[in-house]
Chimera marker file (.cmm) of the C-alpha trace (Angstrom):
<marker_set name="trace">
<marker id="1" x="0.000" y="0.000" z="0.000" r="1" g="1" b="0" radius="0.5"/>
<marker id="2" x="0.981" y="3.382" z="-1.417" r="1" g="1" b="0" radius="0.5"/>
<marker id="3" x="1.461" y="6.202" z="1.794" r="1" g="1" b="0" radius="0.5"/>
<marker id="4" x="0.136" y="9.096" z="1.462" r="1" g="1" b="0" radius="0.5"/>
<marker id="5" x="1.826" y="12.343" z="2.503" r="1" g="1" b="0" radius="0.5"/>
<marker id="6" x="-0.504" y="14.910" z="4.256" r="1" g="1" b="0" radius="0.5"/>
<marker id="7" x="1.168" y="18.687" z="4.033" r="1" g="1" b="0" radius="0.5"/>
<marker id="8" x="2.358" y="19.983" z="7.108" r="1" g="1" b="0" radius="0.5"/>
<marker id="9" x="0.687" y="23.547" z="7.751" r="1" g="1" b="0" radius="0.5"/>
<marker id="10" x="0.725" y="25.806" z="10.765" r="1" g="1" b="0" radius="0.5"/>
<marker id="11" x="-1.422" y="26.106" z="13.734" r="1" g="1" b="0" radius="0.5"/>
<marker id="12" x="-2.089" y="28.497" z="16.314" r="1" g="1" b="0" radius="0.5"/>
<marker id="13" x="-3.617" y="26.563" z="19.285" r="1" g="1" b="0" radius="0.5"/>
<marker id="14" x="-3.602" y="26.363" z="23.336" r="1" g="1" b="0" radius="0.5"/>
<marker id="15" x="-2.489" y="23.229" z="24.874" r="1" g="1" b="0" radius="0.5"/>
<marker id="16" x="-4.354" y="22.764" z="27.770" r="1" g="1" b="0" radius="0.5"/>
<marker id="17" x="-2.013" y="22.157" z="31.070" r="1" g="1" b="0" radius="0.5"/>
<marker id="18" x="-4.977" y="21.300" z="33.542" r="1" g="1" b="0" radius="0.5"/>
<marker id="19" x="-9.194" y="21.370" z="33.091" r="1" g="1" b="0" radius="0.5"/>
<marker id="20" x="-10.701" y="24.381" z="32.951" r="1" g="1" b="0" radius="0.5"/>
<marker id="21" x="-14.064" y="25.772" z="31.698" r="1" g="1" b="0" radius="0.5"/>
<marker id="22" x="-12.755" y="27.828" z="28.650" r="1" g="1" b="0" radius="0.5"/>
<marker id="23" x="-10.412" y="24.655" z="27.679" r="1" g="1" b="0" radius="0.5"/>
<marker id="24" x="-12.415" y="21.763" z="27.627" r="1" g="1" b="0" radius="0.5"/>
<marker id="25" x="-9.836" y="19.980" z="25.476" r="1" g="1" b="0" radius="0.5"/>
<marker id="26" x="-6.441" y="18.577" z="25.949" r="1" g="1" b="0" radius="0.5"/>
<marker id="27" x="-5.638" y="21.041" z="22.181" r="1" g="1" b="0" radius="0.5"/>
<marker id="28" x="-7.272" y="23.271" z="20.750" r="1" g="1" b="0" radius="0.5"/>
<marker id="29" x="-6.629" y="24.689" z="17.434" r="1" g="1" b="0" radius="0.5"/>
<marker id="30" x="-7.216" y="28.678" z="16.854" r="1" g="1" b="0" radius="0.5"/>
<marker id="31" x="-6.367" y="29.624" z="13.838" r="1" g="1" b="0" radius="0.5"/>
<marker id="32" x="-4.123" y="27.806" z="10.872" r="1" g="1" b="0" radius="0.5"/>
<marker id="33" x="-2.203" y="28.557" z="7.646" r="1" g="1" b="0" radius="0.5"/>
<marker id="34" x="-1.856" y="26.371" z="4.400" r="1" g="1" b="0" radius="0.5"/>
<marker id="35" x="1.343" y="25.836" z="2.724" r="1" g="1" b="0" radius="0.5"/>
<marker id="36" x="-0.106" y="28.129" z="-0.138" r="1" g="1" b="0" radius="0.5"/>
<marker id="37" x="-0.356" y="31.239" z="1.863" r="1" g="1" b="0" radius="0.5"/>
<marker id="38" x="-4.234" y="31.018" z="2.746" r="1" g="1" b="0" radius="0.5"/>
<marker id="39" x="-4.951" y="31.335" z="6.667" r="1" g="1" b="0" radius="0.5"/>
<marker id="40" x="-8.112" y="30.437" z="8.456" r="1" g="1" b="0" radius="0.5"/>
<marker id="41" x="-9.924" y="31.486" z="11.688" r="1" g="1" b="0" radius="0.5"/>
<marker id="42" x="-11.508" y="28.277" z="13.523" r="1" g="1" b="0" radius="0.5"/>
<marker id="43" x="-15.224" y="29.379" z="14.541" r="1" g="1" b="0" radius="0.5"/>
<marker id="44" x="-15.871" y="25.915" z="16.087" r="1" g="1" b="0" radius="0.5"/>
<marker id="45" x="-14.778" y="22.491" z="16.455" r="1" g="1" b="0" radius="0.5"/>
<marker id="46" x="-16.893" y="19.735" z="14.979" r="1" g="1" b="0" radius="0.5"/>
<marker id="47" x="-15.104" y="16.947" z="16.074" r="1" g="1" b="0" radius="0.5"/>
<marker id="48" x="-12.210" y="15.906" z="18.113" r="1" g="1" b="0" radius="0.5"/>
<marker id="49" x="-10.904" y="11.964" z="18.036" r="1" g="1" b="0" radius="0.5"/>
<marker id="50" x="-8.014" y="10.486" z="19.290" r="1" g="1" b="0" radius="0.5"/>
<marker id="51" x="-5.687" y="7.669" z="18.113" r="1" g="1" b="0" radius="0.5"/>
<marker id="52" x="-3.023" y="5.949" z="19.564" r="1" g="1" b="0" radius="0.5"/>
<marker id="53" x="0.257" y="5.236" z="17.455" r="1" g="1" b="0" radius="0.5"/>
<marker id="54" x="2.842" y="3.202" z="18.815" r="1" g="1" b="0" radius="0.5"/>
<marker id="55" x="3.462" y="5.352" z="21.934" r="1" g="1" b="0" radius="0.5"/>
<marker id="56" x="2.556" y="8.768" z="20.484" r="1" g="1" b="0" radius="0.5"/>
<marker id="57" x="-1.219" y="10.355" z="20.073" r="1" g="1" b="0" radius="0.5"/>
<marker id="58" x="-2.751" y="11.707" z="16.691" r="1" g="1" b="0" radius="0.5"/>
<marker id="59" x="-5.321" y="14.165" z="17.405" r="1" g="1" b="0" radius="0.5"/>
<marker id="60" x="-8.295" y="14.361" z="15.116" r="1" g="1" b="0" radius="0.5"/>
<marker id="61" x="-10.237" y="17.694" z="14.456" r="1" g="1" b="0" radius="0.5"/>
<marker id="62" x="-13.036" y="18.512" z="11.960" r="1" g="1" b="0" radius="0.5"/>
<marker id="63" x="-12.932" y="22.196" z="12.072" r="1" g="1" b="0" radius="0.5"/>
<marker id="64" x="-15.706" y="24.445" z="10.905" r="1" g="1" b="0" radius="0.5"/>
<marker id="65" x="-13.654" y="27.995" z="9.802" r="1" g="1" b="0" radius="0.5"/>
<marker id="66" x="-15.420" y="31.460" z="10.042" r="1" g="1" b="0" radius="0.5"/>
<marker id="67" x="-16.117" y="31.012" z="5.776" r="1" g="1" b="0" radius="0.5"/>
<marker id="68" x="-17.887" y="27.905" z="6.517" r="1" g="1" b="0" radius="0.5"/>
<marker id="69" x="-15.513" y="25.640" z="5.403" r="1" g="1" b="0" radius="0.5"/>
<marker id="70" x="-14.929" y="22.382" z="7.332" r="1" g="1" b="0" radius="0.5"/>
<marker id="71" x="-11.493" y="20.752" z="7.500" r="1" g="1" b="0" radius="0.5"/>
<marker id="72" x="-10.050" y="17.556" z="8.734" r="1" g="1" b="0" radius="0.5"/>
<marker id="73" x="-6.657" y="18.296" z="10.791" r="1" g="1" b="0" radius="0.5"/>
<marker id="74" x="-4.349" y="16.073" z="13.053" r="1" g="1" b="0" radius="0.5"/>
<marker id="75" x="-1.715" y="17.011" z="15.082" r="1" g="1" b="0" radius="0.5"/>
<marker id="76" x="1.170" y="14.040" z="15.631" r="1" g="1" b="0" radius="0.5"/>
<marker id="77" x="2.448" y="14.377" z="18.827" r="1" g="1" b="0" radius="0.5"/>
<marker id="78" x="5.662" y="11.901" z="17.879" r="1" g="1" b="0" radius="0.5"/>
<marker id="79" x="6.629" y="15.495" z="15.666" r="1" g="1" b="0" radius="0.5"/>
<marker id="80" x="4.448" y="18.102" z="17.280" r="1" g="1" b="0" radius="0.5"/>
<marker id="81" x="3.614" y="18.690" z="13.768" r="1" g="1" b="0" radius="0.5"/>
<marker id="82" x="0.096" y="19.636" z="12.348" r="1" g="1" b="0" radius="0.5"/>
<marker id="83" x="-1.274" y="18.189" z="9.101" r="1" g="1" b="0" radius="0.5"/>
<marker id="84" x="-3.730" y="19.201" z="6.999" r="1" g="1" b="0" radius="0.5"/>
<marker id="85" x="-5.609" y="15.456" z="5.900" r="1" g="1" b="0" radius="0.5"/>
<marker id="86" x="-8.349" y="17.294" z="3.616" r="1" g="1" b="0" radius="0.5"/>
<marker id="87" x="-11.183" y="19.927" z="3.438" r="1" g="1" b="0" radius="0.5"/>
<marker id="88" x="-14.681" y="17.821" z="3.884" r="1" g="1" b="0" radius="0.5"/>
<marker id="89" x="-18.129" y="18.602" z="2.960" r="1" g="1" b="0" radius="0.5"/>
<marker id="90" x="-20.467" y="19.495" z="6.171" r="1" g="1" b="0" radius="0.5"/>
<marker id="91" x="-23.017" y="16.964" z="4.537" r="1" g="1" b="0" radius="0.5"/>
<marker id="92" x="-20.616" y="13.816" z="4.666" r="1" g="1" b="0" radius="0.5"/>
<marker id="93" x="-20.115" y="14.167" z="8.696" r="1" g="1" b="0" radius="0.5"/>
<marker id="94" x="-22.690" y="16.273" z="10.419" r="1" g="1" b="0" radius="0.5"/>
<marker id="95" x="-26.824" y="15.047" z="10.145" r="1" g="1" b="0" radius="0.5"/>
<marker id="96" x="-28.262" y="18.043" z="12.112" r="1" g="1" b="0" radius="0.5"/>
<link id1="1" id2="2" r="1" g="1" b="0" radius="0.2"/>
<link id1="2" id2="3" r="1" g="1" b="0" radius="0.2"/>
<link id1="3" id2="4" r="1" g="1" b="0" radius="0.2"/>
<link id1="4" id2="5" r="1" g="1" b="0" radius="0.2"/>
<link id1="5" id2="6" r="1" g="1" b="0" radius="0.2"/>
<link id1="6" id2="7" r="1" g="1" b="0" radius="0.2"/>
<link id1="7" id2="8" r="1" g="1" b="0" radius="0.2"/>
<link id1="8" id2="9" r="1" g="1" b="0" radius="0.2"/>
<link id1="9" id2="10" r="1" g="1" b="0" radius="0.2"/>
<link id1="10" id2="11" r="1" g="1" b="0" radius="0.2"/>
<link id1="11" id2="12" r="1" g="1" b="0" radius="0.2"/>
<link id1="12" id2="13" r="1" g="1" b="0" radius="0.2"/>
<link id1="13" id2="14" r="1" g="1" b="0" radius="0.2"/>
<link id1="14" id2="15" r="1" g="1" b="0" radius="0.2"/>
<link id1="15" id2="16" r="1" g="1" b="0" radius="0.2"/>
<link id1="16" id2="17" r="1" g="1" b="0" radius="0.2"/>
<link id1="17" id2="18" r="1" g="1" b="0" radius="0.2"/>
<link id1="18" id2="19" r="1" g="1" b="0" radius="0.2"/>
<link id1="19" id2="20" r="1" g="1" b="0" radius="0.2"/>
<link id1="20" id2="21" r="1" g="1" b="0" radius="0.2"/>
<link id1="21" id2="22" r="1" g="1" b="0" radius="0.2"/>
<link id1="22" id2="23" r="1" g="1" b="0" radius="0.2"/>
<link id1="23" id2="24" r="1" g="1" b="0" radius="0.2"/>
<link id1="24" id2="25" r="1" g="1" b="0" radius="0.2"/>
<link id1="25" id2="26" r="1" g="1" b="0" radius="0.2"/>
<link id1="26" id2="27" r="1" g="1" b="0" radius="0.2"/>
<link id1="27" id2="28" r="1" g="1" b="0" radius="0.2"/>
<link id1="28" id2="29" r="1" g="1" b="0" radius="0.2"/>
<link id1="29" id2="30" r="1" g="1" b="0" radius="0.2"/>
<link id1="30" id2="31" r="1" g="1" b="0" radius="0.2"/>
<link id1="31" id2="32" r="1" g="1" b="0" radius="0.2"/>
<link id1="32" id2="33" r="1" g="1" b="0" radius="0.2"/>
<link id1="33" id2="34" r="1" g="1" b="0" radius="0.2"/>
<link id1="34" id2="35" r="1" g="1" b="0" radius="0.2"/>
<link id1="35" id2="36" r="1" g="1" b="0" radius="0.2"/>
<link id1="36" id2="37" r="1" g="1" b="0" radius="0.2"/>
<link id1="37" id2="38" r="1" g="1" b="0" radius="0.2"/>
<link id1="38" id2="39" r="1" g="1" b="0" radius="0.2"/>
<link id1="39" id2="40" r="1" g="1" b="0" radius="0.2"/>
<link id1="40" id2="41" r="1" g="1" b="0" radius="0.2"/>
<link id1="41" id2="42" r="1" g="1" b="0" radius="0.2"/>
<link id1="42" id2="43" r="1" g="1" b="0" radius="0.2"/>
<link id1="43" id2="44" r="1" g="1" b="0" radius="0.2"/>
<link id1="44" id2="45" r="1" g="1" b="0" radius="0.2"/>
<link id1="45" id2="46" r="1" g="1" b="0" radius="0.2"/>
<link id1="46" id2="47" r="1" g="1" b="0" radius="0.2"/>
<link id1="47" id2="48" r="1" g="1" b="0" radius="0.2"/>
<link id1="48" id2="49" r="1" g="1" b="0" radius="0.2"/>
<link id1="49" id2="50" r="1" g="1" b="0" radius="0.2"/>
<link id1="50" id2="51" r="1" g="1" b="0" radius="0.2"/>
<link id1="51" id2="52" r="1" g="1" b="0" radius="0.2"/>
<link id1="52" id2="53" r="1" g="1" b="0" radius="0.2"/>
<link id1="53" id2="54" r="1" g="1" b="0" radius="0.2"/>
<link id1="54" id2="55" r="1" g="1" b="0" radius="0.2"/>
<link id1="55" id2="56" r="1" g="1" b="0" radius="0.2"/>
<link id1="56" id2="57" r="1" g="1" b="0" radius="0.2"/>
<link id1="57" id2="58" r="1" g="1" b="0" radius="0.2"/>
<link id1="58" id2="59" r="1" g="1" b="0" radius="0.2"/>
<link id1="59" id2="60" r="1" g="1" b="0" radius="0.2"/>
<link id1="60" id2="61" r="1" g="1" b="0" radius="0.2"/>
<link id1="61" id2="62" r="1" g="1" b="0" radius="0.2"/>
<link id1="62" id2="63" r="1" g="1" b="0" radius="0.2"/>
<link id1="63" id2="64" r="1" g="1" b="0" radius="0.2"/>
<link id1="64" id2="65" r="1" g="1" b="0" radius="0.2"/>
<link id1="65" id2="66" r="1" g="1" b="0" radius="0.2"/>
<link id1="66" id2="67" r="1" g="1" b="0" radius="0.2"/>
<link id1="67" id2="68" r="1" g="1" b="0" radius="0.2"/>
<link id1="68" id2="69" r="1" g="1" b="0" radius="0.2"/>
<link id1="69" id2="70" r="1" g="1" b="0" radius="0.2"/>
<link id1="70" id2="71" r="1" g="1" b="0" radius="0.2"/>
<link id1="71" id2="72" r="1" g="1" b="0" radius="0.2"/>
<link id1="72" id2="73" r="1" g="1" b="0" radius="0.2"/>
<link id1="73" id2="74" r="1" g="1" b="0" radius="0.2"/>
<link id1="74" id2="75" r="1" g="1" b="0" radius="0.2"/>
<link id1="75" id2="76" r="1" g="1" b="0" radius="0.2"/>
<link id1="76" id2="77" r="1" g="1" b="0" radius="0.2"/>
<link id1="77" id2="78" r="1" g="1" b="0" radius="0.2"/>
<link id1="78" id2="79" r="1" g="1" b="0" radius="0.2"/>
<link id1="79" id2="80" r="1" g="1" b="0" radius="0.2"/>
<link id1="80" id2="81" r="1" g="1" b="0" radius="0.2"/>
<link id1="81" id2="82" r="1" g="1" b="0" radius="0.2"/>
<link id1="82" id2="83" r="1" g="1" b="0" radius="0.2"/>
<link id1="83" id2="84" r="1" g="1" b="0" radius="0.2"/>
<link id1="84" id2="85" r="1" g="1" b="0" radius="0.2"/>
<link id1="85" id2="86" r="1" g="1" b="0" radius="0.2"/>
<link id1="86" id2="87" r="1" g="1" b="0" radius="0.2"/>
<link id1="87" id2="88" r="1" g="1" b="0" radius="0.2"/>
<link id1="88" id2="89" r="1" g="1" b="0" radius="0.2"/>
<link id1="89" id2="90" r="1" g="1" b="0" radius="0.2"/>
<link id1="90" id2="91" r="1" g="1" b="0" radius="0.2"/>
<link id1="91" id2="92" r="1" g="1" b="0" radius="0.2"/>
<link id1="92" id2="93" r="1" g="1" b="0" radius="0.2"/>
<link id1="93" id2="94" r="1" g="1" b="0" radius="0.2"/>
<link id1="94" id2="95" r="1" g="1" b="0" radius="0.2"/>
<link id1="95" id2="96" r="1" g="1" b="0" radius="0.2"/>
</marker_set>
């Protein structure tokens, strides 16, 4: 099986050091820029998963952006680096 490479991009976020109203998650992603320039505001988070790899943690989010736009993002924590999987349409994840 072919592996695919995801682009790294870059990602303003808080990572949370102890529970607290305001941060309700372990991370939480802010804002983030693509490799071509274009920068996004996150307005909410759809959905947060996590996955364990080997002894590192991939976290999961399906962000909706201030335009509307929803994208899939996961941060490794083996690299501390963010990756940008793909921009999804609202209709194949949310049934509301």
């Amino acid at each position: 099986m072919e592996r695919k490479e995801y682009p790294a991009i870059n990602v303003i976020n808080a990572i949370r050091g102890f529970p607290t109203r305001k941060l309700k998650l372990k991370v939480t992603p802010y804002r983030f820029q693509l490799p071509d320039g274009r920068s996004f505001v996150v307005r909410k988070i759809r959905r947060m998963t996590s996955q364990q790899v080997g002894h590192f943690t991939h976290y999961h989010f399906v962000v909706q952006t201030r335009e509307e736009r929803y994208f899939h993002l996961v941060l490794d924590t083996s690299t501390l680096v963010w990756r940008l999987v793909q921009e999804v349409d609202e209709e194949l994840f949310f049934h509301e």
